[in-house]
C-alpha positions, 0 to 999 in steps of 0.5 A, a space after each residue: 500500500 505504501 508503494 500506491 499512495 507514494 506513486 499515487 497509483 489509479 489500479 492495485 493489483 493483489 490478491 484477497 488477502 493484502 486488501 483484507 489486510 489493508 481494510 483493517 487500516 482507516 487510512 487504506 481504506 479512504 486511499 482504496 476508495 479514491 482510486 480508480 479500482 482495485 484488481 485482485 485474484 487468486 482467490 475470494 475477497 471477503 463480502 464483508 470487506 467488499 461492502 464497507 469499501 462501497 455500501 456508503 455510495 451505494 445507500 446515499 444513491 438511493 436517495 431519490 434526490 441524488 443521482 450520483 455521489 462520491 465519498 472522499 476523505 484522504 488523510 482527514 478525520 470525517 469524511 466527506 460526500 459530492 452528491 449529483 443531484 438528480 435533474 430536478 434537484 440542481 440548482 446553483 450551490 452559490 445559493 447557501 439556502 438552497 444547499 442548505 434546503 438540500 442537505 436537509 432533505 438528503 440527511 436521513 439518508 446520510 444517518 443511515 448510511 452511518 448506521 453502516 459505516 464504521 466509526 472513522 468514515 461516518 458524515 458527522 452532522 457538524 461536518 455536513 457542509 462537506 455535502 457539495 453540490 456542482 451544478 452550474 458548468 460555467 462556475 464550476 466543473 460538473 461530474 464526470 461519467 463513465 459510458 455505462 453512466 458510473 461516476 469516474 471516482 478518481 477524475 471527479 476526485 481530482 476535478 474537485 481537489 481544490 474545492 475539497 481542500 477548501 471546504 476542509 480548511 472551512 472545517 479546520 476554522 471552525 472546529 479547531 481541529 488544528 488543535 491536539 486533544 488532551 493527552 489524557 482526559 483527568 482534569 490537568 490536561 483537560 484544563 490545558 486543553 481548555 485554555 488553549 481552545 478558548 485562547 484560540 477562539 478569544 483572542 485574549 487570555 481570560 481567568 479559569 473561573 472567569 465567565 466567558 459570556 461576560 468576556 465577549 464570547 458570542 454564539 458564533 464562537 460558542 458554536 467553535 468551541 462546541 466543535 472544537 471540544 466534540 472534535 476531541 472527544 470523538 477522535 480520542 473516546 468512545 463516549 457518543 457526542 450526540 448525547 450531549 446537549 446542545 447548550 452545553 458551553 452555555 451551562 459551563 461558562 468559566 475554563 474550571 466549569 468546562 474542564 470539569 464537565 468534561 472529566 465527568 463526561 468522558 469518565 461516564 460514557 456510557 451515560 447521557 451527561 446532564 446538569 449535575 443538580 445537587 451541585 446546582 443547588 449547592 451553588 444557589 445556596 452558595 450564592 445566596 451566602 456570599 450575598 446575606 453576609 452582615 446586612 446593614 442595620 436600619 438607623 432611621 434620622 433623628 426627626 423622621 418627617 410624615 410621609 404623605 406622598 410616594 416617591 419611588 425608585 424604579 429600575 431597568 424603565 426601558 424594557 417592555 413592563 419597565 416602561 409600562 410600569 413608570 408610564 402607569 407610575 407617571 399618571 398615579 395620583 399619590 406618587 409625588 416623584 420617580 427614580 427612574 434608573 437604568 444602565 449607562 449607554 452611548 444613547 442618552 437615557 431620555 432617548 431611550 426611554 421616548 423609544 421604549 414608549 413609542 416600541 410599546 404604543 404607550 401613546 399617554 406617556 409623555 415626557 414634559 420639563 414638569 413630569 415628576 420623574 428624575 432619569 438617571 444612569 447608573 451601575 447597580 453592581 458597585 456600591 450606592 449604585 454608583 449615584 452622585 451623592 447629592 442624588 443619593 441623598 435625595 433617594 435616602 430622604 423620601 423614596 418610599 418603595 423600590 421596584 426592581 425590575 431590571 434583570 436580564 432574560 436568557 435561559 441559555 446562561 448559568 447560574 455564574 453570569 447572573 451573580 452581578 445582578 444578585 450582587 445589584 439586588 443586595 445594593 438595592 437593600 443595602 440602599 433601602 436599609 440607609 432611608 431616613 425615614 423610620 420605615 424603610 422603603 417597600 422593596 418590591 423585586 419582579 421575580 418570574 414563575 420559571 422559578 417553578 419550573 418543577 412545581 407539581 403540575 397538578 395543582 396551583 403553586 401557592 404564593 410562598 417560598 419554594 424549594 431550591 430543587 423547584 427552580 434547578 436547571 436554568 441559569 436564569 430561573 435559579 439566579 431569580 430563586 436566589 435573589 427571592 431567597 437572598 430577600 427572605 433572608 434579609 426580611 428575617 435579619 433586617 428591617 427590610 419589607 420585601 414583596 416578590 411579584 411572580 410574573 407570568 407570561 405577558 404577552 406584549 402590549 395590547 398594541 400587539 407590541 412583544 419583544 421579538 427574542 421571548 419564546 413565543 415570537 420565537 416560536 412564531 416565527 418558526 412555525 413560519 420557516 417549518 411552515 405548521 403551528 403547534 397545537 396544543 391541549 393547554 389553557 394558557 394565562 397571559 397578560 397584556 403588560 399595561 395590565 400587569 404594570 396597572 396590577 403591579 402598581 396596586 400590589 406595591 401596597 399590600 400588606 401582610 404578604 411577601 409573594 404576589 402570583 402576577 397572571 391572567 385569572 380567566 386562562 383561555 384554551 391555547 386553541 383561542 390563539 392558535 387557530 387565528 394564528 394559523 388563519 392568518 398566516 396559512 399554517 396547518 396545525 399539527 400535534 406539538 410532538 411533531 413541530 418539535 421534531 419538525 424544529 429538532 431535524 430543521 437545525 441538524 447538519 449545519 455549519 457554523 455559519 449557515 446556523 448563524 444564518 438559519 436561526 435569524 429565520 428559525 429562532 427558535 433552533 436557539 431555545 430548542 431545550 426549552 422546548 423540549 422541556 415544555 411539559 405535555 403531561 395530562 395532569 399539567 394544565 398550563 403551557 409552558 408555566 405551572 398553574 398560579 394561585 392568584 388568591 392574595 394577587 386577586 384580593 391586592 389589585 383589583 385591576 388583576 381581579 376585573 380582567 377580562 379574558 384574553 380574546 383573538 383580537 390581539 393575535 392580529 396585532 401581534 403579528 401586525 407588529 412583528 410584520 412591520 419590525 421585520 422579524 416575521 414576512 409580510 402577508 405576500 411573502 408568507 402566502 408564496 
């Protein structure tokens, strides 16, 4: 064999044996491959050995899009195809959606063809821009064919060097494959390993525990390391890449986290890797530690004055129910002045906040020289907010509550990313706890019901403290556990009178306006690219934002509790929804199980940068575990949340308690919305 390859012969003469031999080496058997045929005689070649040489051209030309294809992979590690189209298939491989739509429908076939190929020559799904199709002969040289009509493997081959070595070099870019795997896989060299992977992606050194989201890493380059680390373990161990989840990197945001995950993983490979909970929990309870250590003592001023007016404080008034609460704030009639405090940006913050009114439709909130509101930028994370002290004073002497509501939403991100805004809330106590005034304001935190993501399905969560184990699994639903439980906390040592609001879903503004990246729009717009919409047998109990704004206001007030439910107490079918949807935007219903299958294999075989591109159309590829985690059980009568009890909500805001059901009208207006941003076709593009 050695002699072949250094001449780079297109015929092997030999007998049986040498080509049994030669079958046992996965390097021979891609040279074998790519020549032009092998001759032998003097006996029986083995049929086992006969079929692994050729049975992966032979499936893939079954497929009834492919009239031809040719398996390449000369000294590389994955294994590549050029497939012919069948006349009607061709098209111009210029146009990366139309490859894209073609490697799609040609995958199950490609799954099935690695059912019978062995390890080192299957066509993995992260590699599957290696399927080529060459159509156009005045861009590119179309295959070439023997007269019986045989693909002439080693011409085509050769035609198609440079574009192979091209699209190999495209692999080597995204999936660092240039970089050697650990040499073992304990935790010192994978450490190692790490490092070097994000260096390389980076650009910048960062610390092993530090978190990589907040060092700039964006999903692009979490698609990189998600390769580079798959790559690694596939070429080195057994453990079977596929039954990771997607989202891992997310889960294991710091080089010691992700070292640490990958010990695990490749010392249990006989074991779909999940989220280690009990270490979950631990660092929840950790968290809340780190943040409950020696809350300041309440020292009211010697001569508190009477307070006859509210004046409030209020965060992050530029998201969709932040505006929505400062515009019900604005119109008040016993709020005397607001504390509007949100992040500092190159935007000046009264610009922000016109835009945030005008994206929501809140036509009545006007901003005049005499409205009662102070906008101030602010950085939460560092002590007294960093305000200007004549500010803070004033904060001190006469805020009466706290609305915090600013936290960001990401349900991709760890516990570890979200530690800065626990660290925000605890300045928001510590400030509470510096007012003047005898009583210290009522600080109120807009918590979320997906800290509940593991409630009994079957019967109303209570308004009340839960067990950490309920919220476990999402960086975000703990981090919002942590901030309820670091209030409990202070409730119990301090003189602090926290209120938790638990919202539910809002569904945007009675406008239609909703926030394009939630998991509804998302869901949406995906129904649009799979062409069908999820029905299912669910009630859901969303509320328009004005109204949850409208009944937060209400609740700032309430006495005796510490945790307000914040949802629809009239749920409707999800039907009342869904059927005006799928009208309106031409969509058949089809079982929830099979969107979900339909969403799952729309993002499988996609590189790097054709994923970037599909989910700008398909979002909901980017929430695909929280999609998968949606329970469908018969006992669970919510979509996507557990039931509430709205008892203590009901009886602390009348606005809440006199709702009228959500009705079909307002699907219109979402969609009318999300048409004119952009983010779904508008009605003629959809309909062709």
């Amino acid at each position: 064999m050695k002699g072949a390859l250094d001449t780079r012969s297109d015929f092997i003469f030999c007998v049986p044996s040498f080509i049994e031999t030669w079958a046992e080496n996965p390097e021979h058997v891609r040279r074998l491959r790519e020549i032009q045929g092998v001759i032998y005689g003097g006996g029986p070649l083995s049929q086992n050995i006969g079929d692994e040489l050729t049975a992966q051209e032979k499936i893939l030309n079954q497929d009834p899009h492919v009239q031809s294809s040719i398996v390449f992979g000369r000294g590389r590690f994955n294994a590549g195809v050029l497939v012919d189209p069948r006349p009607k298939f061709k098209f111009d491989p210029v146009d990366q959606e139309n490859l894209a739509d073609f490697r799609n429908k040609i995958w199950p076939t490609i799954e099935k063809l690695n059912q019978f190929a062995p390890q080192h020559s299957r066509i993995f799904k992260e590699v599957t821009y290696l399927i080529y199709s060459k159509y156009n002969p005045a861009h590119l040289t179309p295959f070439s064919y023997t007269v019986k009509h045989t693909a002439r493997r080693q011409v085509i081959i050769d035609a198609y060097e440079p574009e192979i070595e091209a699209l190999y070099e495209a692999v080597e870019l995204t999936a660092q494959t240039e970089l050697n795997p650990p040499a073992t896989w304990e935790y010192d060299d994978v450490i190692l390993f790490v490092r070097e992977v994000l260096q390389k992606v980076l650009k910048h050194p960062i610390g092993d525990h530090d978190d990589f989201f907040l060092a700039g890493c964006d999903s692009l380059q979490v698609t990189w390391i998600r390769n580079s680390l798959l790559h690694a373990i596939r070429e080195t161990t057994s453990v079977n890449a596929r039954a990771v989840s997607n989202n891992f990197i997310y889960q294991y945001p710091s080089i010691a986290s992700l070292a640490s995950f990958l010990v695990h993983m490749t010392t249990c490979p006989t074991k779909t890797v999940l989220v280690d909970k009990h270490s979950a929990i631990l660092a929840m309870k950790l968290m809340v530690e780190k943040y409950s250590l020696q809350f300041p003592t309440h020292k009211p001023c010697e001569n508190p004055t009477s307070v006859h007016h509210d004046t409030l404080v209020i965060t992050g008034t530029t998201g969709s129910l932040g505006a929505a609460l400062l515009a019900e704030l604005m119109v008040a009639p016993n709020v005397a002045h607001i504390y509007a405090i949100n992040r500092k940006s190159q935007k000046p913050l009264l610009e922000r906040q016109m835009e945030a009114f005008q994206r929501m439709g809140l036509a009545n909130a006007v901003i005049q020289p005499s409205t009662n509101v102070t906008f101030i930028e602010a950085n939460l994370e560092e002590e007294n907010l960093d305000l200007e002290p004549e500010i803070l004073h004033k904060i001190r002497k006469s805020a009466t509550h706290i609305i915090h509501n600013a936290w960001p939403v990401n349900f991709n991100l760890s516990l570890q990313f979200f530690d800065q805004n626990v660290r925000s809330l605890r300045n928001l106590i510590d400030l509470a706890l510096s007012s003047h005034h005898a009583s210290p304001p009522r600080l109120i935190f807009i918590s979320s019901v997906g800290v509940l993501r593991h409630a009994c399905p079957s019967l109303p969560v209570k308004e009340g403290p839960v067990d950490p184990e309920i919220a476990v699994g999402s960086g975000y639903s703990e981090s919002k556990w942590v901030a309820e439980k670091l209030l409990d906390e202070a409730a119990s040592r301090s003189a602090l009178r926290p209120l938790v609001v638990r919202a539910g879903q809002l569904s945007g503004s009675r406008s239609g306006a909703w926030k394009e990246t939630e998991w509804f729009p998302s869901l949406i717009q995906s129904s649009v690219y799979l062409k069908c919409f999820p029905a299912v047998s669910k009630e859901i109990s969303w509320l328009p934002t004005e109204d949850a704004a409208r009944a937060v206001v209400e609740m700032k007030d309430a006495q005796d509790v510490r945790y307000l439910h914040l949802a629809h107490p009239h749920p409707v079918d999800w039907s009342t929804i869904a059927n005006p949807i799928a009208t309106e935007l031409d969509l058949p219903l089809v079982p929830y199980t099979e969107w979900l299958s339909m969403l799952t294999k729309s993002g499988k075989g996609l590189e790097s940068k054709l994923e970037q591109e599909v989910v700008k159309v398909n979002s909901a590829l980017k929430l695909l575990d929280f999609f998968t985690q949606i329970s469908l059980e018969p006992d669970s009568r919510e979509m996507a949340i557990p039931g509430l009890d709205l008892s203590q909500a009901r009886s602390n805001s009348s606005a809440l308690d006199e709702l009228k059901p959500l009705s079909a009208d307002i699907v219109l207006k979402w969609i009318s919305y999300w048409r004119h941003s952009g983010f779904l076709p508008s009605d003629s593009a959809v309909l062709s």
